[in-house]
C-alpha positions, 0 to 999 in steps of 0.5 A: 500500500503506497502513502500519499506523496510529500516531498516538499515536506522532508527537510532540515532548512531553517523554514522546515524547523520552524512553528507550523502554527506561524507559518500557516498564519503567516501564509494566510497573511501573505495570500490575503494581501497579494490576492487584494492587491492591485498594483505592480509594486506590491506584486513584485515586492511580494514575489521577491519575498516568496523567492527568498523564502523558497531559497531559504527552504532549499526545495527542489526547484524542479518539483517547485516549477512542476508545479507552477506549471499547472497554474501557468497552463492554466493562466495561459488561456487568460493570456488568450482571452482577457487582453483582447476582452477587456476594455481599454487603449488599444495597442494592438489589432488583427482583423476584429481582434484588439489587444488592450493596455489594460488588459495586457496589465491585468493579465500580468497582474493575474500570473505574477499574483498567482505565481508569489501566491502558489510559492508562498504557500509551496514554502509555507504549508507544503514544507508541514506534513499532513498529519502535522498541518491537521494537527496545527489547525486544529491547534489554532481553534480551526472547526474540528470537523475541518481538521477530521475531513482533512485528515481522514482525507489524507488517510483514504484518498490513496485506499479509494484509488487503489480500489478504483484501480481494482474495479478498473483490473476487473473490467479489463479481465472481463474483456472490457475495452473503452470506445466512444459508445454509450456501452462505455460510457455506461460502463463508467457510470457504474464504475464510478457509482460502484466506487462511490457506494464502496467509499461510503461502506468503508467510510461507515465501517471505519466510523464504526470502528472508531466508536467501538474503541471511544472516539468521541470527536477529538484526535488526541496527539503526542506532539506538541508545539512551542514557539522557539526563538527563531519562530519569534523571528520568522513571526516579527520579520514577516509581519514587518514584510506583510506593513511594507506590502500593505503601505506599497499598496496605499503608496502607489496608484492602483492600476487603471 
């Protein structure tokens, strides 16, 4: 039985070491701010901090530019569809299509925001590992049932895919073979509604079982957290960053 992936997690850099409860707050804090933010400098000042944070992590730059990959691709249609929407000064123009200044802004402003945002939080929260993230959340007065779905989640996302993969081995041993017809499209209705009906059977029995060995709603852990000095550090620099993002904001014009 394979686990879930974390390679972002295992590492002794001065940001792995560091309070998990400080660095899910101080990711939070970062994402609000450059998700609000509306201007070219606060943008590129919290890009570059999220760069330094990343170099301070020492991750894999090829398994972090994986990553901000798949935004990327996702950015792209952005490139191809709100320059020439958006409404604005002109600055270029084939046959009925117009590209716009404001537009060309705004979508720059949207890939260089996503871009800090996804590294900030690669840095942050992807150097905790799973069962420590819920841990850390549920330390914060996060909702308990949050903290449980994220980590039953974790525990059974990879038991529900293997036994997709099951049914799957099954249907291929009984000669099925998918073609764009309606006996496949039907066959994988009933894949998908069998995987759903064993997904709720395995989630009623381990509920069960819970109950019988005196679950009463609360995960009960033999790790615990305590703020260290670098903590406090890490906690006043960032927050004197977060001051910095927030007066470039009010400084400069937003973007028109």
């Amino acid at each position: 039985m394979s686990a879930i992936q974390e390679p972002f997690s295992e590492g002794q850099s001065l940001v792995h070491r560091l309070d998990p409860r400080g660095k899910i707050g101080v990711a939070a804090l970062f994402a609000v701010l450059l998700a609000t933010a509306n201007n070219y400098a606060t943008i590129l000042t919290g890009l570059a901090l999220s760069l330094v944070c990343l170099a301070l992590a020492g991750l894999p730059l090829r398994k972090v530019a994986a990553r901000l990959l798949v935004v990327n691709s996702f950015i792209f249609f952005l490139w191809l569809v709100l320059p020439l929407t958006y409404p604005g000064d002109v600055v270029w123009e084939l046959g009925p299509l117009s590209a716009s200044r404001q537009g060309l802004l705004f979508t720059g402003l949207i890939t260089l925001k996503s871009n800090a945002i996804i590294i900030i939080l690669i840095t942050l929260v992807a150097t905790v590992p799973v069962i420590t993230l819920g841990q850390a959340l549920q330390n914060l007065r996060l909702p308990d049932k949050l903290c449980h779905l994220l980590l039953f989640t974790y525990r059974y996302l990879y038991v529900f895919e293997e036994e997709f993969h099951r049914l799957l081995q099954a249907l291929k041993i009984r000669g099925f073979q998918p073609r764009t017809n309606l006996h496949t499209y039907r066959t994988y209705a009933y894949l998908a509604a069998m995987l759903l009906v064993r997904s709720y059977d395995r989630a009623d029995n381990v509920y069960r079982a819970m109950l019988c060995r005196g679950f009463n709603g609360t995960f009960y852990s033999l790790k615990t957290f305590s703020w260290q000095r670098q903590d406090h550090s890490f906690l006043a620099a960032s927050l004197l960053a977060a001051a910095a993002l927030g007066y470039l904001e009010w400084l400069q014009p937003s973007l028109g």
